[in-house]
C-alpha positions in Angstrom: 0.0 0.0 0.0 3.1 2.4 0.5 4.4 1.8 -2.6 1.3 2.1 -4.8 1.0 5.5 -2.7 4.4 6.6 -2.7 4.3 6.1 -6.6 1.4 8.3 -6.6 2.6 11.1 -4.8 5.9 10.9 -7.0 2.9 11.5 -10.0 1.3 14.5 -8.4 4.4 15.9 -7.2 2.5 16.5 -3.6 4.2 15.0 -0.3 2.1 12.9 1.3 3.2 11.8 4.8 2.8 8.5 6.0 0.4 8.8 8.7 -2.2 10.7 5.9 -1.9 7.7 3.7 -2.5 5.0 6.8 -5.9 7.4 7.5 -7.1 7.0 3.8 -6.0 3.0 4.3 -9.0 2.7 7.5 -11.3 5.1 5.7 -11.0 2.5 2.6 -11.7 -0.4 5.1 -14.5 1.5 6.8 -16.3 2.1 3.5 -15.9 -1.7 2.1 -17.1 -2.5 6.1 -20.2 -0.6 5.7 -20.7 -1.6 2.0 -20.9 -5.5 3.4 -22.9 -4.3 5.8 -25.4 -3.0 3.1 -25.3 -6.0 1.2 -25.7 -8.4 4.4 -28.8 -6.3 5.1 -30.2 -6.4 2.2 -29.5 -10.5 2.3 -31.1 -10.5 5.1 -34.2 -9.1 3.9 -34.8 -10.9 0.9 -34.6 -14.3 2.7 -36.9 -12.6 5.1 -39.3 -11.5 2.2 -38.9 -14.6 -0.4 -42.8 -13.6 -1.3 -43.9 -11.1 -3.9 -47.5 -9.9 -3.9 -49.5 -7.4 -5.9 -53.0 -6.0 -5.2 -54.8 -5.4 -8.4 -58.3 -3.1 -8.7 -60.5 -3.9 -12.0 -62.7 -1.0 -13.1 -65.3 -0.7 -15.5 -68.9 -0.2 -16.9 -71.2 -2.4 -15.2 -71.0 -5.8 -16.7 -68.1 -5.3 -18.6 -66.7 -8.3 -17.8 -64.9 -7.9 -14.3 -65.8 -11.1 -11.9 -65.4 -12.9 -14.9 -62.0 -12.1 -15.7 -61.2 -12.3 -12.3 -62.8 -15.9 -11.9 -60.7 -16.6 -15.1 -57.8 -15.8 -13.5 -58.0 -17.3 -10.1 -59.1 -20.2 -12.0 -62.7 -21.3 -10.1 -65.5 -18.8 -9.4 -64.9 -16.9 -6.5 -66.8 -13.8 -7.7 -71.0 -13.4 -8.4 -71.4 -13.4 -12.1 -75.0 -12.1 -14.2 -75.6 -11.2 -17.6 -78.0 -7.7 -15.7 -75.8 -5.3 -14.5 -74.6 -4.5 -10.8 -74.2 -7.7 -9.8 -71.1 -7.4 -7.8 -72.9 -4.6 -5.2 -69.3 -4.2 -2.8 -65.2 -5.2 -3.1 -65.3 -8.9 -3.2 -61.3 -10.1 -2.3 -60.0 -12.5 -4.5 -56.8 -14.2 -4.7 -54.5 -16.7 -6.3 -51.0 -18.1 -5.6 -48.3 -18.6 -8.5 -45.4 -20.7 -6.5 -43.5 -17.3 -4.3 -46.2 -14.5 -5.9 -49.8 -14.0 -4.6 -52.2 -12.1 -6.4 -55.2 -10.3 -4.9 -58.1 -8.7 -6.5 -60.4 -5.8 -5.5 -63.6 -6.8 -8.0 -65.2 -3.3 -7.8 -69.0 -2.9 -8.2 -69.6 -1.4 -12.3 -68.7 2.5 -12.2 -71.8 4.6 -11.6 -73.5 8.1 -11.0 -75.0 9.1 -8.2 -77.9 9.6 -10.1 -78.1 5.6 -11.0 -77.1 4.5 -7.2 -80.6 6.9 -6.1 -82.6 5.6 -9.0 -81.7 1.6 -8.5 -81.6 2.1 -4.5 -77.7 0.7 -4.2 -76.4 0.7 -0.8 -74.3 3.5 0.9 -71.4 1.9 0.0 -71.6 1.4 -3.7 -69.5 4.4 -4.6 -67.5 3.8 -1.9 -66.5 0.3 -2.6 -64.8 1.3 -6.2 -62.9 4.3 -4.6 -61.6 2.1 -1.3 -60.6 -0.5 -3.8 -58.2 1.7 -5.5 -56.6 3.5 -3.0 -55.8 0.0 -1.8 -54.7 -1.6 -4.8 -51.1 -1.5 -6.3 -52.0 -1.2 -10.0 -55.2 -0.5 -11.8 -57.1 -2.6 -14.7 -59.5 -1.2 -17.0 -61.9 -3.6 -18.2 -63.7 -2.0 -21.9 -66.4 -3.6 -23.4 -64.9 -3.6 -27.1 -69.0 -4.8 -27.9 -70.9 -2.4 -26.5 -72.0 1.1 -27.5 -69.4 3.7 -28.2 -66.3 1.2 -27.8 -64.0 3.6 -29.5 -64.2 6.1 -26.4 -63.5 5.1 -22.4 -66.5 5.8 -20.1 -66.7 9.1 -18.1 -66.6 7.3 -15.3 -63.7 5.8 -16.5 -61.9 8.9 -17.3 -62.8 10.3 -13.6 -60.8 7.6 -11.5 -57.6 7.8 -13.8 -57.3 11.4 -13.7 -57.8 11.3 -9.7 -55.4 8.3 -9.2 -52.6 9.5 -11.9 -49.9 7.6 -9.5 -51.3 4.4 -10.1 -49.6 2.1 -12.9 -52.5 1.8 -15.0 -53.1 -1.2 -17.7 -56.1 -1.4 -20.5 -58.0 -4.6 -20.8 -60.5 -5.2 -24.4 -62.4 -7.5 -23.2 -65.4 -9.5 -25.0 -63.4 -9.7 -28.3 -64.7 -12.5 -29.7 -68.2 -10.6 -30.6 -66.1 -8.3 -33.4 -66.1 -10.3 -36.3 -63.5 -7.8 -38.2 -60.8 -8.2 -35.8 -58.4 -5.8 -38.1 -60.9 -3.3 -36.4 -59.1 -3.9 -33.0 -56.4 -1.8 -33.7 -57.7 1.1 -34.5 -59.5 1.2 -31.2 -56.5 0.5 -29.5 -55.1 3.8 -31.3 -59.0 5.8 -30.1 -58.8 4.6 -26.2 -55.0 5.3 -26.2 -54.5 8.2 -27.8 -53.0 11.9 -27.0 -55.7 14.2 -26.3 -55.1 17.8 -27.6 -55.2 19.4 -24.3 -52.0 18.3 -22.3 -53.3 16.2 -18.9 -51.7 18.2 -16.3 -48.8 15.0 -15.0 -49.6 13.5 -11.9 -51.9 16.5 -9.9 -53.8 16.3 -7.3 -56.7 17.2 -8.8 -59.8 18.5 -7.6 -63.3 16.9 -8.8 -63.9 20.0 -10.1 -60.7 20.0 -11.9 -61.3 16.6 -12.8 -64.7 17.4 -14.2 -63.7 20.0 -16.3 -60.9 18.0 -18.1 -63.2 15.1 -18.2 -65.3 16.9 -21.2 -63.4 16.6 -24.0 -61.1 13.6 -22.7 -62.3 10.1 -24.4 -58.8 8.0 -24.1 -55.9 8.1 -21.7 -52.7 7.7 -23.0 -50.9 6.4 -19.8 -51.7 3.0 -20.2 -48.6 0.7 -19.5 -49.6 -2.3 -21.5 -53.0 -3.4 -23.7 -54.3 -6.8 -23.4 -57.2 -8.0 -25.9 -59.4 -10.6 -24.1 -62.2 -13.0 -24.0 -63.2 -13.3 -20.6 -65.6 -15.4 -21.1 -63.8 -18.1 -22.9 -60.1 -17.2 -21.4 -58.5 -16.1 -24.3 -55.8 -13.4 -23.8 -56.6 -13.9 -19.4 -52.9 -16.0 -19.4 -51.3 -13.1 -20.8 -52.9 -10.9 -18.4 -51.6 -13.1 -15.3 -48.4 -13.2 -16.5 -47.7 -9.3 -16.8 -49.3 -9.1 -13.3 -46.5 -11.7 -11.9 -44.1 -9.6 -13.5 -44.9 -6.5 -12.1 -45.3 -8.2 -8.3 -43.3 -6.9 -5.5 -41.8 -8.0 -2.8 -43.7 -8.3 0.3 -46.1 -10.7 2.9 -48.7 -12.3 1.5 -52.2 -10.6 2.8 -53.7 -14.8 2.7 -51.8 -17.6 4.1 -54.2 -20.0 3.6 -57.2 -20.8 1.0 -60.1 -19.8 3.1 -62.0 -16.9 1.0 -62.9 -14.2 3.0 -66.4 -12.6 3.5 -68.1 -15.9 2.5 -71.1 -14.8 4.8 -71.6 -11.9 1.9 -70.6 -14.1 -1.0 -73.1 -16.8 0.1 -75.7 -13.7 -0.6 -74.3 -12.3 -3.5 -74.6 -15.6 -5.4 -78.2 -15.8 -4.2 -78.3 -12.4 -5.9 -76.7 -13.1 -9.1 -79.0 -16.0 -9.5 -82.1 -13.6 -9.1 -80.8 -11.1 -11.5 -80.5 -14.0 -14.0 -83.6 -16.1 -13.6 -86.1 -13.1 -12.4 -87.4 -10.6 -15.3 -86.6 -6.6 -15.5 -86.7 -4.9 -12.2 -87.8 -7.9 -9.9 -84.5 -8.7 -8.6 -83.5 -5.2 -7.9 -86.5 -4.5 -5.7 -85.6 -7.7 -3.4 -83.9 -7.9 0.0 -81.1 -10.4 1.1 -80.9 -11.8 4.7 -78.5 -14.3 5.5 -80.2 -16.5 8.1 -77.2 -18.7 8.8 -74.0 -20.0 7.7 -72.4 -23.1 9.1 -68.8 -23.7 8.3 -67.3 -27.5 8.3 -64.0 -28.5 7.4 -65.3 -30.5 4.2 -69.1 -28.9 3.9 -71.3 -25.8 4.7 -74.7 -25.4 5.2 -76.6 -21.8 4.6 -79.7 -20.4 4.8 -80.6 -17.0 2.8 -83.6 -15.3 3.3 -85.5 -13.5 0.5 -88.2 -10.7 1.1 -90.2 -9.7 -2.0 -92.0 -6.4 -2.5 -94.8 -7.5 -3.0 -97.4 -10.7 -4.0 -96.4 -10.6 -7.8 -92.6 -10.3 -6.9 -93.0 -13.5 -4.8 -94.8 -15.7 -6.7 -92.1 -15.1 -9.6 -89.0 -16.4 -6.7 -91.3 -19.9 -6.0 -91.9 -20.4 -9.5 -88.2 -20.4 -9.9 -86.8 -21.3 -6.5 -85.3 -24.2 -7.7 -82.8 -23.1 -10.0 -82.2 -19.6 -8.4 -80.8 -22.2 -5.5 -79.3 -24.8 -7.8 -77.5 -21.8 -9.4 -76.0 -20.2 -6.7 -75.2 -23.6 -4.4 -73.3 -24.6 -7.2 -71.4 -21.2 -7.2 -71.1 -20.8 -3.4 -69.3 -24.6 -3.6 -67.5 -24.0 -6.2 -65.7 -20.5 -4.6 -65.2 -22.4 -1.2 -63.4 -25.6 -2.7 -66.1 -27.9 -0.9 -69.4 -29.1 -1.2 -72.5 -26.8 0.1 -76.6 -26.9 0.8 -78.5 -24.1 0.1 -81.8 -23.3 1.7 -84.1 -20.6 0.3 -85.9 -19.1 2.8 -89.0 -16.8 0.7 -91.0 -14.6 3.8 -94.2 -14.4 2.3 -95.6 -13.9 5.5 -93.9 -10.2 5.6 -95.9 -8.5 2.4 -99.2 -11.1 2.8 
């Protein structure tokens, strides 16, 4: 070590004496101490933290497509599914486990007004549910309905929650693909949801709503998606390459599930019950109901549950017993289905209550 810094000093014509050059030595040693200290740390941590997890939000029009994907995905239904809209009424947690990485979904009831929660009589919570979800979640999905009227511009609603949560990493999902028949077409609505509006977004703002609302006028598209996936929920195509970006982009960190147990089944016992309605029941009917759980009983290899159904009114109820038995058959199969184990459903219909 003298030499090399004697040879130095010789260079830079500068005396150096040798006391200076045995400081600089222990600073040299200090610095590779602390660097190994670093690196054991960071060691440490990793084999501390061998899991990876990401929490993802969907978003969408109602019935775009959302607990279907997500059933796709976690690969069994775990999530109330109806071809009416608003079937999934609060954030229904989902997950599913790739070998180190866990993946957990916040399926967020269909994006509505105010106006629509009043005019359908949604709970309190509705527009609650879809904003808790994405505070929560890590990145954000937006599920478009590439069949439905005006594909070729994002929903209002749409365009509200991505100006307010800017942070978020943000990816666009066409969904229902398999209903275009030119699928050439695909690509220019890619270009329409994605494109540059002509008035700059202001980048990354806290915006007000009344900022938000303003800019939401004339804004259609967003271009800050970080990746488009074209899928058929419904049939799977495209959902593998959807779980396999959201592995990718999964961080380091605990697991929010160790084990397979769903949790709220007490609410997912009801929501099925639901779903079934809003499928077998015509129109309005099903939205005018109330859902009781009466009881659930939990076994290691069974459950047993009891829902309680109150019509408005004589009509209403003889519609539920004329189809009792596949509203129950429907949503048994479901409820077993999402809980890994078999299930008996009772219908409980209180006629007695509007007779």
């Amino acid at each position: 070590m003298w030499v090399l810094c004697q040879s130095v000093l010789t260079q830079s014509k500068f005396s150096l004496r040798l006391g200076s050059c045995q400081t600089l030595q222990l600073s040299l040693r200090t610095l590779a101490q602390n660097l190994n200290n670093i690196q054991d740390e960071i060691q440490t941590k990793t084999s501390q933290n061998p899991t990876k997890v990401i929490k993802v939000a969907l978003i969408g029009r109602p019935n775009a497509g959302k607990s279907t994907l997500i059933n796709q995905i976690v690969g069994r239904t775990v999530s109330p599914v109806s071809m009416k809209t608003h079937t999934t009424r609060a954030k229904v947690k989902a997950f599913t486990n790739v070998e180190d990485t866990q993946i957990v979904f916040f399926d967020t009831p269909g994006l509505v007004s105010p106006d629509e929660v009043k005019k359908l009589k949604f709970e309190s919570e509705f527009l609650r549910s879809a904003e808790g979800a994405i505070q929560e979640a890590d990145v954000l999905g937006v599920l478009h309905d590439v069949s439905g009227y005006k594909s070729d511009m994002l929903d209002p609603s749409v365009i509200r929650h991505l100006l307010l949560y800017q942070r978020k990493k943000t990816f666009l999902l066409l969904n229902k693909v398999d209903a275009i028949k030119r699928k050439g077409s695909l690509l220019g609505l890619v270009r329409s949801l994605t494109k540059s509006p002509k008035s700059p977004i202001p980048a990354k703002a806290n915006l007000t709503e009344q900022q938000v609302a303003a800019l939401s006028v004339n804004l259609s598209s967003w271009p800050h998606f970080c990746e488009v996936f074209m899928v058929s929920a419904l049939e799977g195509n495209g959902v593998g390459d959807v779980k396999e970006y959201l592995l990718h982009e999964a961080q380091p960190g605990e697991w929010l599930f160790t084990d397979k147990k769903l949790r709220n089944q007490h609410r997912l016992a009801v929501d099925f019950v639901k779903a079934a309605c809003l499928d077998y029941l015509p129109d309005e009917v099903p939205y005018k109901l109330q859902f009781k759980l009466s009881y659930f009983e939990d076994y290691e290899d069974s459950c047993a549950v009891e829902v309680r159904i109150v019509p408005a009114n004589k009509r209403h109820a003889r519609m539920i017993m004329d189809r009792v038995r596949p509203i129950a058959q429907y949503a048994e199969a479901n409820l077993g289905s999402a809980l890994e184990k078999e299930c008996r459903l009772r219908l409980d219909i209180q006629q007695e209550e509007i007779f």
